[in-house]
C-alpha positions in Angstrom: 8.3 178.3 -90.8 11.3 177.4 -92.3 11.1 174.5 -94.6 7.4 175.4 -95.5 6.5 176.2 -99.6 5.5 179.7 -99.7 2.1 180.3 -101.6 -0.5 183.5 -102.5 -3.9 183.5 -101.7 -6.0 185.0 -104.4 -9.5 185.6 -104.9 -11.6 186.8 -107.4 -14.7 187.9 -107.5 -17.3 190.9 -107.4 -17.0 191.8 -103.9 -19.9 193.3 -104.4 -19.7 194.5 -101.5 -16.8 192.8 -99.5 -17.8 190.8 -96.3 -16.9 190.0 -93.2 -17.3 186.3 -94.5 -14.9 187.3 -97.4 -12.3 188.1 -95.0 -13.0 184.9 -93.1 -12.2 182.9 -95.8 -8.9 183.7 -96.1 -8.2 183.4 -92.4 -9.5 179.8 -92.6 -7.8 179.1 -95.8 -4.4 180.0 -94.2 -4.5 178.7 -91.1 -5.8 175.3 -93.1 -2.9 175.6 -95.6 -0.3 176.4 -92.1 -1.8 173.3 -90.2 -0.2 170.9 -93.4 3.0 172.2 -92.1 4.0 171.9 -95.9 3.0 175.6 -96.8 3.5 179.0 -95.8 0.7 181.4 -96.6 2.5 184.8 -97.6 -0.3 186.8 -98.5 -3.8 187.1 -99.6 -5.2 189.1 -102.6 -8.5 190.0 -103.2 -9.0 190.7 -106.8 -12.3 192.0 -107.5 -13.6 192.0 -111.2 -14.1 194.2 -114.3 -17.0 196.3 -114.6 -18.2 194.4 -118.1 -18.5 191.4 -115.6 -22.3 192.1 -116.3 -23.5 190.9 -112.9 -27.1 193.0 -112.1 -26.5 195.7 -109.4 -22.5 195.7 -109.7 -21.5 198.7 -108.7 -18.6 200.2 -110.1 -15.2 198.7 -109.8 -13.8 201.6 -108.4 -16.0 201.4 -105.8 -15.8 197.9 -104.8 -11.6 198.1 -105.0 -12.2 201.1 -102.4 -14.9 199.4 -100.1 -12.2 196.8 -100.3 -9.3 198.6 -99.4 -11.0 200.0 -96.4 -12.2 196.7 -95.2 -8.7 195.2 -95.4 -7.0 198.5 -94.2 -5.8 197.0 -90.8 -4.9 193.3 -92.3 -0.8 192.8 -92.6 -1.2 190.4 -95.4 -4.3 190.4 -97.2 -4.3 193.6 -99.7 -6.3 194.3 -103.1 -5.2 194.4 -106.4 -6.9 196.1 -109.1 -5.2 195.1 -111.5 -8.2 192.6 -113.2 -11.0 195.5 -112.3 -8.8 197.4 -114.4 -8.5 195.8 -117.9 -10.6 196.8 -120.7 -13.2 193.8 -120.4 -13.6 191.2 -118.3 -11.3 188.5 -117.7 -11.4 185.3 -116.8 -9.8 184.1 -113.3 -7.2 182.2 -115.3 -5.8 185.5 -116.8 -5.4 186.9 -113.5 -3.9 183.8 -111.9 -1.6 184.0 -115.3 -0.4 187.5 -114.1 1.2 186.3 -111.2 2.7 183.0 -112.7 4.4 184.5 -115.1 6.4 186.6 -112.5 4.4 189.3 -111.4 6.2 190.9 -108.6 4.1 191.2 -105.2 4.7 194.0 -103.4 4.4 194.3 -99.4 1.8 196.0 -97.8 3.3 198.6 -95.9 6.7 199.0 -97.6 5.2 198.6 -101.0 9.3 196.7 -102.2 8.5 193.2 -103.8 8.7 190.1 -101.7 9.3 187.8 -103.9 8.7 187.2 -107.6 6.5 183.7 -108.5 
């Protein structure tokens, strides 16, 4: 797709648990962004929340990054970060879109070596 803007899905959220329709989302989301023929979707990240989030029922972050992980085990380019689950409170999405703006490196799936640095 030569030519074509390379971009990063991302989305946050609870995931509380993950879904099918999650999933889905992404796959309609990229083949939206591919049928522009100005972008290139690279990858997908699911980023689900802190614990101090303070929705009712959320079960632990760990938990939900896990549930996540399995669910997007067999995916070549959607993967989980914890990163935002991981901070001492919550944040809001901007701080997590911040992380990657400001060069966060994304690493590959199954090589785990960056791809490219935004």
């Amino acid at each position: 797709m030569a030519g074509r803007v390379p971009i990063v899905l991302l989305a946050c959220g609870s995931f509380n648990p993950i879904t099918n329709q999650h999933m889905r989302l992404f796959e309609l989301a990229r083949d939206h962004m591919h049928q522009t023929g100005q972008f290139e979707v690279i990858e997908g990240i699911v980023s689900p929340v802190n614990d101090e989030y303070g929705k009712r029922g959320l079960v632990s972050a760990k938990h939900r990054v896990a549930m996540a992980r399995l669910a997007l085990q067999t995916s070549d380019w959607i993967r989980v970060d914890s990163w935002e689950s991981e901070q001492q409170q919550w944040s809001e999405t901007v701080a997590t879109l911040r992380l990657y703006l400001e060069g966060q490196e994304v690493l590959d799936n199954k090589t785990g070596k960056g791809k490219y640095t935004t």
